[in-house]
C-alpha positions in Angstrom: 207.6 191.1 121.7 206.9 189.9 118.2 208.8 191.8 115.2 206.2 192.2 112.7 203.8 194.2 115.6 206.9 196.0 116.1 208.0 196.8 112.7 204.3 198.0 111.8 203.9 199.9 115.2 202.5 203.7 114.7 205.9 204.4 117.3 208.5 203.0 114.7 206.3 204.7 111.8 206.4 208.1 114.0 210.5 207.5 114.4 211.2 206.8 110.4 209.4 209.9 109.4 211.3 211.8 112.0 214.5 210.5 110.6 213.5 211.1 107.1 212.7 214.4 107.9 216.0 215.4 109.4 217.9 213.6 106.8 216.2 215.3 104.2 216.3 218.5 105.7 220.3 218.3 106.3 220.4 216.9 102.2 218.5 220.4 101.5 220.7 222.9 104.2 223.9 221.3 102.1 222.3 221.6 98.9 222.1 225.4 99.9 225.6 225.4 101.3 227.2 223.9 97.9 224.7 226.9 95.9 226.8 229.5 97.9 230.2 227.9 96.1 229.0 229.8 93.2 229.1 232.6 94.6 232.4 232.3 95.9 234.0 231.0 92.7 232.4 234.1 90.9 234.3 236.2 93.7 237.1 234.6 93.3 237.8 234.6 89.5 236.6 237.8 89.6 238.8 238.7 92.0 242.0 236.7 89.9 240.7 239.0 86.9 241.5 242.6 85.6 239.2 245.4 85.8 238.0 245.0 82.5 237.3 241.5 82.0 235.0 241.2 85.9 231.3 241.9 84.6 232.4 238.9 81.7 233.7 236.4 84.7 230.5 237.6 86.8 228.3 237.0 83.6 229.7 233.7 83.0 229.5 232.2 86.6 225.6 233.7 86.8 225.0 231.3 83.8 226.7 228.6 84.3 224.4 227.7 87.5 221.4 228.6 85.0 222.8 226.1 82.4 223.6 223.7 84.7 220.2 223.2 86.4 218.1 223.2 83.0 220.2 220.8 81.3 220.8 218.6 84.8 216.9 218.8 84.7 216.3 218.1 81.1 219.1 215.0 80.5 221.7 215.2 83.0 220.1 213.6 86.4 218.7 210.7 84.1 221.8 210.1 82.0 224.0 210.3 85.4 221.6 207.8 87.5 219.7 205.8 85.0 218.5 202.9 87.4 217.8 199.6 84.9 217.4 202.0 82.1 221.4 201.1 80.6 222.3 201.3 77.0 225.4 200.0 77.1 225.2 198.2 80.3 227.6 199.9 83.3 229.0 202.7 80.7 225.9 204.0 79.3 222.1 204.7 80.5 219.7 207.0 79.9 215.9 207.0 81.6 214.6 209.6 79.1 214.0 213.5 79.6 213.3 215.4 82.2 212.0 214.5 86.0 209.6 213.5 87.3 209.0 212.4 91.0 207.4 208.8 91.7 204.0 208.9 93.0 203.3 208.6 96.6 206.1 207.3 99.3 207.9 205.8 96.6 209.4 209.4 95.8 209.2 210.3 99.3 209.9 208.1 102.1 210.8 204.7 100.2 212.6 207.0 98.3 217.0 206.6 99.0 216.0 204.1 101.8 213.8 206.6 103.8 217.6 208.8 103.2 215.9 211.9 101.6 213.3 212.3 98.6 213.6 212.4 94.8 213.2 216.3 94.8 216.3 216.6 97.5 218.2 214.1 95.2 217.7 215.7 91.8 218.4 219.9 93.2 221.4 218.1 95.3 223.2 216.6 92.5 222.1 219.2 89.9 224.5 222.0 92.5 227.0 220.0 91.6 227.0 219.6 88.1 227.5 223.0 87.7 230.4 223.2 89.2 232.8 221.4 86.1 231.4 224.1 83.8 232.5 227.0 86.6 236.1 225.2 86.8 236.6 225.7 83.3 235.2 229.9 83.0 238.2 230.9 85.3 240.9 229.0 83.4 239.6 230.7 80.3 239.2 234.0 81.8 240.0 237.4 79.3 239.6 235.6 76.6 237.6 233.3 75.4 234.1 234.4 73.0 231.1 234.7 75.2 228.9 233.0 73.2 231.7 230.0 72.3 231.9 229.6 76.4 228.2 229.0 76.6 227.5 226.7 74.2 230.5 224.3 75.2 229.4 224.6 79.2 225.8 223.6 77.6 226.9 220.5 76.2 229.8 219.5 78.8 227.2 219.7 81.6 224.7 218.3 79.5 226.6 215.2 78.5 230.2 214.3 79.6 229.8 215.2 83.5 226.8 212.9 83.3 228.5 210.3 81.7 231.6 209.9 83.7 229.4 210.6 86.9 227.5 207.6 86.5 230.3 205.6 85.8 230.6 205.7 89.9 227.3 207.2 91.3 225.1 206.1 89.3 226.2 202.3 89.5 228.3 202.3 86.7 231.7 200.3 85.6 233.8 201.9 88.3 231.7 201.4 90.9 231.9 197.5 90.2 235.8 197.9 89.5 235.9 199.6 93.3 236.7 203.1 92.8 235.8 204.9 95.7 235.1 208.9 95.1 233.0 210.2 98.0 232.1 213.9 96.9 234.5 214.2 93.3 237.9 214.9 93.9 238.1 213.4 90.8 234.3 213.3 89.5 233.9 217.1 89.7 237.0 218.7 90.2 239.4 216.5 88.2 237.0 216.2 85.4 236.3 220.1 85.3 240.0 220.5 85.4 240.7 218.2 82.4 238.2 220.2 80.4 239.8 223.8 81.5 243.1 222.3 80.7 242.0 221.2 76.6 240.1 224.7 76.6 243.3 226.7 77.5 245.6 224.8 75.1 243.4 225.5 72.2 243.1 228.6 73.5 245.9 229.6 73.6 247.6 232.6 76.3 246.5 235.9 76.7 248.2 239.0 74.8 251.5 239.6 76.7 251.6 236.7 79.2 254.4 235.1 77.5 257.2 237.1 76.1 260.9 236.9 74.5 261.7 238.4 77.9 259.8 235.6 80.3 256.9 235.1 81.9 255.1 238.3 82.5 252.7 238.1 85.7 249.2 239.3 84.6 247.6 240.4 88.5 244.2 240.1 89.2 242.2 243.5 90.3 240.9 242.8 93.6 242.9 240.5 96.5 240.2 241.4 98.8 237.1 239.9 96.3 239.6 236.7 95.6 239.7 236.1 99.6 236.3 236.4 99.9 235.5 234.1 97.3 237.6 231.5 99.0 236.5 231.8 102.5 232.5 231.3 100.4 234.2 228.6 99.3 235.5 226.7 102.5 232.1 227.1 104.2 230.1 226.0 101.1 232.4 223.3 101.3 230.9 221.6 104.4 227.9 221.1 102.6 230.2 219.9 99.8 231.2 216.9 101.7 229.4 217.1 104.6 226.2 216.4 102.3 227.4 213.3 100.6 227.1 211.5 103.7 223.7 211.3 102.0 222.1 211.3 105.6 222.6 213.3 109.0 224.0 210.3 110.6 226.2 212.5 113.7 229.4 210.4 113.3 230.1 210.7 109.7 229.2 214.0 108.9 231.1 215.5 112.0 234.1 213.4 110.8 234.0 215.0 107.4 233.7 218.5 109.0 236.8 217.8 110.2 238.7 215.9 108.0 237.5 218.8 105.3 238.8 221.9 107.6 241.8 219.9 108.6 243.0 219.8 104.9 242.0 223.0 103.9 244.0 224.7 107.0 247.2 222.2 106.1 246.9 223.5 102.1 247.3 227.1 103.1 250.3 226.3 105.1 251.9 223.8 102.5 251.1 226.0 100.0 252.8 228.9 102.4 255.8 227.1 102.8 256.7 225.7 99.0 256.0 229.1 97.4 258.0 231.1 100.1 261.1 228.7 99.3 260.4 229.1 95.5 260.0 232.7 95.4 260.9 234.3 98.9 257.4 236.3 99.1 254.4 235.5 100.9 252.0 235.3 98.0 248.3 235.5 98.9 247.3 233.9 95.6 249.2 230.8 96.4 248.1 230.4 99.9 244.4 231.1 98.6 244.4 228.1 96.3 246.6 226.3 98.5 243.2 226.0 101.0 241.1 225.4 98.0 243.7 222.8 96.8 243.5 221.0 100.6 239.8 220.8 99.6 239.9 219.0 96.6 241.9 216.9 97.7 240.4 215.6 100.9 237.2 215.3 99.2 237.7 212.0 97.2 238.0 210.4 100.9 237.0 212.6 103.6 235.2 210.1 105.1 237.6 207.5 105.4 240.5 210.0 106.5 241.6 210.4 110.2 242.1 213.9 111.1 246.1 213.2 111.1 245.5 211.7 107.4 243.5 214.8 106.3 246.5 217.0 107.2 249.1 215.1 105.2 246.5 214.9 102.2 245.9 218.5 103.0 249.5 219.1 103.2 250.5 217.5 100.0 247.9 219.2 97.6 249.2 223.1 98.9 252.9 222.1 98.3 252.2 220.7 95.0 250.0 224.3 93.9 253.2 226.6 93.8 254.7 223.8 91.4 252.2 223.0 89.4 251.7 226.8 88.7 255.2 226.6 87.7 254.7 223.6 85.4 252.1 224.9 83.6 253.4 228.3 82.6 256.7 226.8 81.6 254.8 224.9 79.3 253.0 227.8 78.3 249.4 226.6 79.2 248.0 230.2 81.0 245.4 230.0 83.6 244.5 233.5 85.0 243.4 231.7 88.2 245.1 228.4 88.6 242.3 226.2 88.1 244.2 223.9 86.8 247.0 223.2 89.7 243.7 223.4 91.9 241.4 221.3 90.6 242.9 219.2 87.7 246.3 218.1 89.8 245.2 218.3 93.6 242.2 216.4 92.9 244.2 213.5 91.0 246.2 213.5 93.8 243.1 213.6 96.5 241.9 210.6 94.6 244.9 208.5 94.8 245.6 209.4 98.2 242.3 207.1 99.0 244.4 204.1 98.0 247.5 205.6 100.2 245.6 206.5 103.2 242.7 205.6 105.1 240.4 203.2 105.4 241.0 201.5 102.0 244.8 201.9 101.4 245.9 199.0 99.7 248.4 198.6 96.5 245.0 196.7 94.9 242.9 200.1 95.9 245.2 202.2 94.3 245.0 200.5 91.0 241.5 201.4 90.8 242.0 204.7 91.6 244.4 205.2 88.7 242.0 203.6 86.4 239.4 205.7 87.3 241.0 208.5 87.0 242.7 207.9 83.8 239.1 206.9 82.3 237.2 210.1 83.4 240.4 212.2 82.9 241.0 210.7 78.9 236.8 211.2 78.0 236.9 214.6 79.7 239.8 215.7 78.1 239.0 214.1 74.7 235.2 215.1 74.5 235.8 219.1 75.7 238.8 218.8 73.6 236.6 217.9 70.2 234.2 220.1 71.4 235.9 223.1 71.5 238.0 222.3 68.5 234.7 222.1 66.5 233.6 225.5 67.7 237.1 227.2 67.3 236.9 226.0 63.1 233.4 227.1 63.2 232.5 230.5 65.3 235.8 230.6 66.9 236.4 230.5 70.4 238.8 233.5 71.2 237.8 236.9 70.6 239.8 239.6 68.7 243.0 241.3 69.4 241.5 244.4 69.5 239.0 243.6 72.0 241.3 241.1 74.1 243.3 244.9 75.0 240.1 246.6 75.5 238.3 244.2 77.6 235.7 241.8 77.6 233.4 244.3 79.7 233.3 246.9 77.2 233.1 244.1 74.0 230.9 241.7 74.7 229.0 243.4 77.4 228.9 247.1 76.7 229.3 247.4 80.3 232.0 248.2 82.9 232.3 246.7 86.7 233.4 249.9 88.1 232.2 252.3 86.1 233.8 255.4 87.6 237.2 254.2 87.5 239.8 253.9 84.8 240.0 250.5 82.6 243.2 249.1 83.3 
C-alpha cells in the first residue's frame, strides 16, 4: 500500500486523536493526583506542628498553591520552557508574560508530538512548581513572619525554580551536559530543600529547642493528621511520576507505579530499622518520612530503575533520614518536620543513585549528576539565601518572642484550629 495514502488516511487520523486524547487525559488525571500532594503536605506539617501554630501551617500551604499558579502563569512556565526565546543561550530564556495557547492544532494536537496540549502542559508543570515553596513552609514552621513567608515563596517560585528548571526541562545547559532528572529528585525536592535549609539557618531555632541541657524534642499535635498527610502523599505520588512519562504509554507508566511504591515501602522499613538501632523506639515520625524519603529518591530515575533497584534506592534514602535528622540538630539547624533530611538529602542521593543504578550507571553519568546537582543546589541556596537576608534587615522574617510562646494562630491569625481546646 503506498505510505502517503496511508499516513493521510481518515483511519490513522481517527487513531492519533484517539491517542491524543487518552494521553492528554492521563497528563490531566496526574495533574489532579500531584494537586492532592498539597493537601497531604498541609496534613502533614500540620500534623508535625503544635496546636497553636496549625491554622498558620494550613494558611501557608492554602497560599502557596495560590502563589504558585499565578506567578507559574504570569512568568514562571515561560522563563522555565522558553523555546528559541534564550537570553543567555542554555542558562537563560524568557518568552515574555503570561500564556497563551497557539491557535488551532498547533496548541492541540501538534502540540508535545500529539503527547498532550499546551493547556495540559502549562496546569501540569505549574502543580509542580508549587511544591519548592511548600518544602520550605514546614521547615520554617512556628516561626517565621507571615507576611516575610509570602513574599519570599512569591519570588522563589516566580524566579529561581524556573530558572534551575529549565536548566534540564526546558532544554537548558544540563540537558546538553546529560543530566537525567525524570520528575525532580533534585529539580523540585532538592532545590526546595536547599531553600528551606538557607531559610532555617537565618532563621534561626525555635524558643526552647536547643538548651544548655540538649536537644529538647518539640512534638507535633496530631500523629494521626501527619499519617494522613503521608498516605495523600504516596497516592498523589503516582501522578508525581507516573505523569512525567508525559504519555500513557502502558509499559513505562506501570513500571514507575512500581518502581515508585517499591521505594516508598523499602524507606519505611530502612527508616524502621536505622532509627530503632539509634534510639531503641519505634518512632512513627521517622518511619513516616522514611516512605516520603523512598519517594524522593526514586523519582530522579524511576523510570530507569528495576523493581530490585527501587528497593535499594528506597532502602538507602529511609536509613539515611534517622541520621540526617541527627546531623542537622547537632548542628543546630531545627526543622519541625524534617524537610530537610527528606527532601534536601534523600533527593541528592535519588539523583546520584541514577548514575549508580539503572539504565544509565556509569562513572561518566555520575559526574553529571554531581554537577547538576551542585549547580541547582549553589543558585538555590545562594538566591533564597540573599533573599531572605534582604527581608530579615528590612521587615524581618521571624516574629516576636512574645508571640513565638503564644502562637502563630492567635498572632498572626486571630484564630485557633481547635477552638475548644487548651493552647498548648
Amino acid at each position: 500500500m503506498n505510505e502517503a495514502i496511508l499516513v493521510n488516511s481518515p483511519t490513522v487520523d481517527a487513531a492519533a486523536h484517539s491517542l491524543f486524547v487518552v494521553n492528554n487525559t492521563w497528563m490531566l488525571v496526574s495533574t489532579v493526583l500531584v494537586f492532592i500532594m498539597h493537601l497531604g503536605f498541609s496534613a502533614l506539617e500540620a500534623g508535625f506542628v503544635r496546636t497553636k501554630n496549625t491554622v498558620n501551617i494550613l494558611f501557608k500551604n492554602a497560599m502557596i498553591i495560590a502563589i504558585g499558579l499565578l506567578t507559574y502563569a504570569f512568568i514562571g512556565f515561560n522563563l522555565m520552557y522558553p523555546g528559541d526565546a534564550s537570553i543567555i543561550d542554555g542558562i537563560l530564556g524568557f518568552a515574555g508574560f503570561g500564556i497563551e495557547a497557539p491557535e488551532g492544532d498547533a496548541g492541540l494536537i501538534a502540540y508535545a508530538e500529539g503527547g498532550y496540549s499546551y493547556w495540559t502542559d502549562f496546569i501540569f508543570q505549574g502543580m509542580f512548581a508549587a511544591t519548592c515553596a511548600t518544602i520550605v513552609s514546614g521547615a520554617v514552621a512556628e516561626r517565621m513572619k507571615l507576611g516575610s513567608f509570602l513574599l519570599f515563596a512569591t519570588v522563589f517560585v516566580a524566579l529561581a525554580y524556573p530558572i534551575t528548571g529549565m536548566w534540564k526541562w526546558g532544554g537548558g545547559w544540563l540537558d546538553g551536559l546529560g543530566f537525567y532528572d525524570f520528575a525532580g529528585s533534585t529539580i523540585v525536592h532538592a532545590a526546595g530543600g536547599f531553600a528551606a535549609l538557607a531559610a532555617a539557618m537565618l532563621l534561626g531555632p525555635r524558643l526552647g529547642k536547643y538548651t544548655e541541657a540538649g536537644i529538647k524534642p518539640i512534638p507535633g499535635h496530631s500523629m494521626p493528621l501527619a499519617a494522613i498527610g503521608v498516605f495523600l502523599l504516596w497516592f498523589g505520588w503516582f501522578g508525581f511520576n507516573g505523569g512525567s512519562v508525559l504519555s500513557a504509554d502502558p509499559g513505562p507508566v506501570s513500571l514507575v507505579f512500581v518502581t515508585t511504591s517499591l521505594a516508598a515501602a523499602a524507606g519505611a522499613v530502612g527508616a524502621f530499622t536505622a532509627s530503632y538501632a539509634l534510639f531503641k523506639t519505634h518512632d512513627l515520625s521517622m518511619v513516616l518520612n522514611g516512605i516520603l524519603g523512598g519517594l524522593v529518591g526514586i523519582t530522579a530515575g524511576a523510570d530507569l530503575m528495576s523493581p530490585m533497584e527501587a528497593i535499594i534506592i528506597g532502602l538507602i534514602a529511609g536509613v539515611i533520614i534517622p541520621f540526617s535528622v541527627v546531623f542537622f540538630d547537632k548542628i543546630k539547624i531545627d526543622d519541625p518536620v524534617g524537610a530537610t533530611s527528606v527532601h534536601l538529602v534523600c533527593g541528592i542521593w535519588g539523583t546520584l543513585a541514577v548514575g549508580l543504578f539503572g539504565d544509565m550507571a556509569g562513572g561518566g553519568q555520575l559526574l553529571n549528576q554531581l554537577i547538576g546537582v551542585a549547580a541547582i543546589g549553589a543558585f538555590s541556596f545562594v538566591f533564597a539565601y540573599a533573599l531572605l537576608f534582604l527581608l530579615k534587615k528590612t521587615i524581618g522574617i521571624r516574629v516576636d518572642e512574645k508571640e513565638e510562646l503564644a502562637g502563630l494562630d492567635p498572632s498572626e491569625h486571630e484564630m485557633m484550629s481547635y477552638a475548644d481546646f487548651m493552647i498548648k
